[in-house]
C-alpha positions as a Python dict, from the first residue, in 0.01 Angstrom:
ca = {
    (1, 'X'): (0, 0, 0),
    (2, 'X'): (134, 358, -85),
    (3, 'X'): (92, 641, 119),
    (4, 'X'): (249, 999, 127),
    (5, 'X'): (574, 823, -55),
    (6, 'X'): (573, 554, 180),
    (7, 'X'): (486, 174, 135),
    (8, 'X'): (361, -91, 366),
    (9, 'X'): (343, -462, 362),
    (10, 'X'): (169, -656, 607),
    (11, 'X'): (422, -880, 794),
    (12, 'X'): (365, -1200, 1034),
    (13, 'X'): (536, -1489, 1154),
    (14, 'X'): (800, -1316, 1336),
    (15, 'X'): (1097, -1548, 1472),
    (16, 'X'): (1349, -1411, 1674),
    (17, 'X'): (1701, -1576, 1651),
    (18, 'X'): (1753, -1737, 2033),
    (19, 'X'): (1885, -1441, 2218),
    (20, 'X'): (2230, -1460, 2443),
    (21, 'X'): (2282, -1313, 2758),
    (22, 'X'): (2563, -1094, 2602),
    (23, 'X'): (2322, -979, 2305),
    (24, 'X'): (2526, -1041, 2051),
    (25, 'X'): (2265, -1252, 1826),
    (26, 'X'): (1999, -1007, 1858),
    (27, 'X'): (1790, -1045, 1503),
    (28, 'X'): (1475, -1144, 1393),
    (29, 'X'): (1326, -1224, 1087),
    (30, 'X'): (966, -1179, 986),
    (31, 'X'): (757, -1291, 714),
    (32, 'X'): (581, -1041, 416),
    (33, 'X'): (229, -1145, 345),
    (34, 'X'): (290, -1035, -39),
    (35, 'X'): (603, -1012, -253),
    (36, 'X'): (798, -698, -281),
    (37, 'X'): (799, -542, -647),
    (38, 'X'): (1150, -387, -703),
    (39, 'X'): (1193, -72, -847),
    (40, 'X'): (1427, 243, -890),
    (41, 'X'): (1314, 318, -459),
    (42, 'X'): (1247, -50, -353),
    (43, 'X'): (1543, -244, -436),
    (44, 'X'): (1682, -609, -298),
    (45, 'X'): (1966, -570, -45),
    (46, 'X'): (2287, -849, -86),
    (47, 'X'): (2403, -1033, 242),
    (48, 'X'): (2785, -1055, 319),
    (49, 'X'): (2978, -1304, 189),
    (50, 'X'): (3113, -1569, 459),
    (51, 'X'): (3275, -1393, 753),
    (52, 'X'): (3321, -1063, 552),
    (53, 'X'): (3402, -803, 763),
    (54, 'X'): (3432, -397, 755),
    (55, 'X'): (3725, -237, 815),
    (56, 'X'): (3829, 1, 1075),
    (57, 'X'): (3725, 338, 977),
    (58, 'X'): (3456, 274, 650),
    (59, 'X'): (3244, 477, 646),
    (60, 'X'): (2905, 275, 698),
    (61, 'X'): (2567, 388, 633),
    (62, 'X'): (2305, 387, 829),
    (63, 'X'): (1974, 475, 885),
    (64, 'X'): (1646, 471, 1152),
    (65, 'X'): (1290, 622, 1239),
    (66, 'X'): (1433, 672, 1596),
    (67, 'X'): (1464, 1017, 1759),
    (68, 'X'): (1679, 1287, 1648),
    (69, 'X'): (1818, 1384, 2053),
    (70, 'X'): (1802, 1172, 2341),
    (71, 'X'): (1429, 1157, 2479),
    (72, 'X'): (1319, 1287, 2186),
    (73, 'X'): (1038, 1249, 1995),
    (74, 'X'): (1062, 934, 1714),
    (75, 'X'): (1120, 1098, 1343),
    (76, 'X'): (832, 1071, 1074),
    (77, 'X'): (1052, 1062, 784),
    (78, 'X'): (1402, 822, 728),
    (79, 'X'): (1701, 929, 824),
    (80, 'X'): (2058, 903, 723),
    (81, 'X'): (2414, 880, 806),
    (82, 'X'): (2741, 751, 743),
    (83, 'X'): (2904, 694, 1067),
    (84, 'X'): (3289, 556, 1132),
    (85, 'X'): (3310, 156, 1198),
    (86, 'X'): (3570, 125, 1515),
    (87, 'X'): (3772, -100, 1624),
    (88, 'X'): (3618, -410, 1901),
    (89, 'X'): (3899, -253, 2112),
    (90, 'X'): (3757, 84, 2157),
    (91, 'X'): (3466, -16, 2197),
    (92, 'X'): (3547, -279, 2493),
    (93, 'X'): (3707, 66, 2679),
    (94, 'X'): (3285, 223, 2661),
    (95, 'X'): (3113, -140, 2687),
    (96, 'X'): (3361, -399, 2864),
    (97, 'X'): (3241, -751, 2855),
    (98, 'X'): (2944, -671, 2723),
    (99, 'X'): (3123, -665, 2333),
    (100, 'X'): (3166, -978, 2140),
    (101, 'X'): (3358, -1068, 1828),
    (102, 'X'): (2997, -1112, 1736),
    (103, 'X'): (2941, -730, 1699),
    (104, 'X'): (3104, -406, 1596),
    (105, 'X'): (3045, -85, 1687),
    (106, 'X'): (3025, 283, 1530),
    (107, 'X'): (3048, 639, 1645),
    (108, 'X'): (3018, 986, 1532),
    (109, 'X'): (3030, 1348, 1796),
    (110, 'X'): (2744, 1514, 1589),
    (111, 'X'): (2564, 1224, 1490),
    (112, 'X'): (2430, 853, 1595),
    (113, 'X'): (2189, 625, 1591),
    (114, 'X'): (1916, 651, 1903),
    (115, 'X'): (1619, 597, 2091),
    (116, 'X'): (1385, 394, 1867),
    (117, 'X'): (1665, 280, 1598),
    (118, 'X'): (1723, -79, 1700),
    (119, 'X'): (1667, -317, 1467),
    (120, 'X'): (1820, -74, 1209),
    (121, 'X'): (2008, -137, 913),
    (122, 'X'): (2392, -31, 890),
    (123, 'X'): (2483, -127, 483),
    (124, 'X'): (2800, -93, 302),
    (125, 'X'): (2821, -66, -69),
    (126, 'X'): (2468, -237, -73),
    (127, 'X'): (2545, -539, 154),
    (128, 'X'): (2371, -540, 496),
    (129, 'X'): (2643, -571, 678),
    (130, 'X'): (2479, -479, 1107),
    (131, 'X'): (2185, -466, 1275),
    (132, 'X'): (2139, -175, 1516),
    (133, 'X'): (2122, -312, 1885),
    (134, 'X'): (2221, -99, 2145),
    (135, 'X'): (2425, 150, 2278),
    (136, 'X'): (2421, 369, 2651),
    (137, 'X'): (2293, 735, 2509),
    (138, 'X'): (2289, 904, 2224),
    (139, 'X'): (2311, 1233, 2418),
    (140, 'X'): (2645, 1146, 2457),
    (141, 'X'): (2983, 1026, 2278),
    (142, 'X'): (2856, 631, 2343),
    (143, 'X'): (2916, 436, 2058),
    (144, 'X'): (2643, 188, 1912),
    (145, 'X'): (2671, -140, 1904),
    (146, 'X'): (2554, -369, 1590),
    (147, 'X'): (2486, -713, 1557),
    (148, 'X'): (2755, -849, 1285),
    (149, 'X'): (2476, -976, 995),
    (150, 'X'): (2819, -1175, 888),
    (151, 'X'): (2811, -1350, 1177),
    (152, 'X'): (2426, -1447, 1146),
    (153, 'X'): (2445, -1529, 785),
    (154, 'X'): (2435, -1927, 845),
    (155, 'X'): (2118, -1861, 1060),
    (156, 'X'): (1930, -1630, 776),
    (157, 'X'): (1989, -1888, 502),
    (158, 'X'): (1853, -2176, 742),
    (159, 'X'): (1530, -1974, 874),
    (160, 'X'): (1442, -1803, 504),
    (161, 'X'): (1579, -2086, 282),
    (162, 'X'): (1757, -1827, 51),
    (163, 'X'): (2056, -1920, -103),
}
């Protein structure tokens, strides 16, 4: 259904991949109730390749309906960044034990991820490459922490039988 440059699909049969304590598998898939049909706005998105990885420092885009300051209000419209990939290391300084080799984690000063953007893609020359999961404020330099879709790509192919 189109709406105001917008498009919905009815979804259902949500399965959510058997969560750790450490939350480092946190993804779900979900199942449309009609096809997608592609075009120049709507396009297919590729998964990574084995245990492809990003390097330090690409840039990696990202985007999220969550809110635009800390307690904000959620956005009505898409928004966009390209945000830093850093290394595990700098990350463990912020997080500690709570990063895995599972994850990876991005920051920016003037701009992040926030309130309302988990589950959020992060996408690298068209390959999905995180899922948004966490992070401790986006009021302040925290970085976010992504789910590594490299790491879940096994469990994806097994749950949506693509190949």
């Amino acid at each position: 259904m189109k709406s105001k440059g917008s498009w919905s699909i009815p979804a259902s049969a949500i399965r959510i991949m058997t969560l750790t304590l450490d939350w480092s598998r946190e993804i779900l898939r979900f199942q449309l109730k009609r096809k997608i049909i592609f075009d120049d706005v709507k396009r297919p998105i590729k998964l990574p390749k084995g245990t492809q990885t990003v390097k330090i420092g690409t840039e990696i885009d990202v985007v999220g309906w969550g809110a635009t300051k800390n307690l904000g209000v959620y956005s009505e419209t898409l928004k966009r960044s390209s945000l830093p990939k850093i290394s595990n290391e700098e990350c463990l300084v912020t997080y500690g034990y709570q990063m895995t080799e599972r994850m990876f984690c991005i920051i920016a000063e003037d701009r992040k991820p926030c309130v309302g953007d988990a589950g959020a893609s992060a996408v690298v020359n068209n390959t999905l490459v995180g899922v948004a999961s966490w992070s401790e404020s986006c009021m302040f330099s925290y970085p976010t922490a992504y789910t590594a879709v490299s790491e879940m790509v096994d469990w994806i192919k097994e749950v949506t039988g693509i190949d």
